[in-house]
N, C-alpha and C positions, 0 to 999 in steps of 0.2 A: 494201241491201234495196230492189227494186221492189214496188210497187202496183199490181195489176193488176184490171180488171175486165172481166168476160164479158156482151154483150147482144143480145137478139134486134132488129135495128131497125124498127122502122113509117116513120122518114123516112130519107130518105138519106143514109148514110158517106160520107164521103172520106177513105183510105187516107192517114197522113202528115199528115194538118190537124189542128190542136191548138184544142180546144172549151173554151169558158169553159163552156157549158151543152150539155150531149150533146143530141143529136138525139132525138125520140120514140123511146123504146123500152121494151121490157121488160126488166129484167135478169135474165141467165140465173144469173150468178153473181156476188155483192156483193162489194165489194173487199175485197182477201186481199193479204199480202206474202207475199214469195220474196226466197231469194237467187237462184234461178236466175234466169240471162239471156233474155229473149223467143223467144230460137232454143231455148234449152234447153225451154221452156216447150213450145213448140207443137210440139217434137219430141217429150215424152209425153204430150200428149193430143191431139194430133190424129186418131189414129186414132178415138175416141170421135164424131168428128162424121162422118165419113167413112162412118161406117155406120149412122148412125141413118135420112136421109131428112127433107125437109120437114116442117116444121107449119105447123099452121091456129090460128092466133090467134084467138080472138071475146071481144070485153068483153060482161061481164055486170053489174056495177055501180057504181055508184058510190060511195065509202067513203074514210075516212079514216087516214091510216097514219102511221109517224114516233112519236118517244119522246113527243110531246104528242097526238097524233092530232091533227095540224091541216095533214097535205100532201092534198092532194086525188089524189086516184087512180081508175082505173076495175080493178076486180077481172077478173080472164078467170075464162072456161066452165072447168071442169074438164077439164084434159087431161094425160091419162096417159104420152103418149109425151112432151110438155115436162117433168113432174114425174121419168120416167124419165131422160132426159138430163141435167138440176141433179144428178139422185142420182149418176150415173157421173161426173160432173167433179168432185162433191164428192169422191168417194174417191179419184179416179186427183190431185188437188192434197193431200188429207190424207195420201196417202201419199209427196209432195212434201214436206211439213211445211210447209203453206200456214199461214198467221197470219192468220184469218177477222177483217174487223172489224167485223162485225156475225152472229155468231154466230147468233143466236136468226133470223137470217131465213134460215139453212142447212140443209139435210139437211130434219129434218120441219115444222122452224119455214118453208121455203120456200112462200110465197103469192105465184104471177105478179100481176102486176099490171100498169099504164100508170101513171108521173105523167102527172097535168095540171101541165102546164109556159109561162109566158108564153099563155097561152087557147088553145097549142095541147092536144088533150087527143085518146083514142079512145072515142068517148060508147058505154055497149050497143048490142049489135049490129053493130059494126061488124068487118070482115071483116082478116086479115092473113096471107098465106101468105109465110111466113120459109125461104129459100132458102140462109140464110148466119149466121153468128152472128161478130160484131167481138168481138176485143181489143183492150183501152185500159189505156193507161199512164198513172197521174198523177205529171206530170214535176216537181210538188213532193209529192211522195211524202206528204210530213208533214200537208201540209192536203187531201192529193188533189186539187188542182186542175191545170189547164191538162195535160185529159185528152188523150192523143194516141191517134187509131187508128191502131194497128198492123199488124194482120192483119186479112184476112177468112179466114173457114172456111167451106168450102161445104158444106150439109146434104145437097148431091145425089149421088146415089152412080149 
């Protein structure tokens, strides 16, 4: 069974580098297992990004998240075309038989966000147009760590 998970980035990917701590970003989709293999993966839902087109990122506050509400986070503006894209990978992976593990931040439970990570963080207002969306593997599946980027998908059509 792989661990895979989907993110919008604020800093920069490298395809193939394996991350103790992921780069700034949003998650588009929270990690889910599969038996399928990464090829099989990006072979049913890529067409989902292939037609969607860019988004605009803007934080709007700052708030706290996580089973204790004690991660720091900056909330984004309300956007419709980002809440539309979560909703289409949620169903084209549920019809996968994704194993969500963290459920409740899926389908309506989904609230974009940014962690603030190491003091890096995206304060309100701040600006982000997402051209791409990575997959990541976590290559101990069990604990989720030593995340690997595997693909990029490109939002531009």
């Amino acid at each position: 069974m792989h661990a895979y998970l989907f993110i919008l980035p604020i800093e920069p990917v490298e395809i193939g580098e394996i991350y103790e701590h992921l780069p700034l970003h949003c998650t588009l989709m929270p990690w889910f297992r599969l038996t399928a293999t990464p090829e099989e993966l990006l072979e049913k839902i890529s067409m989902i990004f292939e037609r969607h087109g860019p988004l605009e990122l803007i934080s709007a506050a700052p708030a706290l998240f996580g089973p204790n509400d004690d991660i720091p986070v900056h909330t984004l503006a309300s956007n419709p075309s980002l809440i539309n894209l979560h909703n289409k990978l949620f169903v084209a992976l549920n019809e996968m038989d994704a194993i969500h593990t963290e459920r409740k931040w899926t389908g309506n439970g989904f609230a974009p966000h940014v962690a603030t990570k190491n003091k890096r963080a995206f304060p309100p207002d701040s600006h982000a147009r997402i051209n791409e969306v990575y997959l990541f593997e976590a290559l101990d599946a069990e604990k989720l760590s030593d995340r690997k980027a595997l693909a990029e998908l490109s939002l531009l059509f």
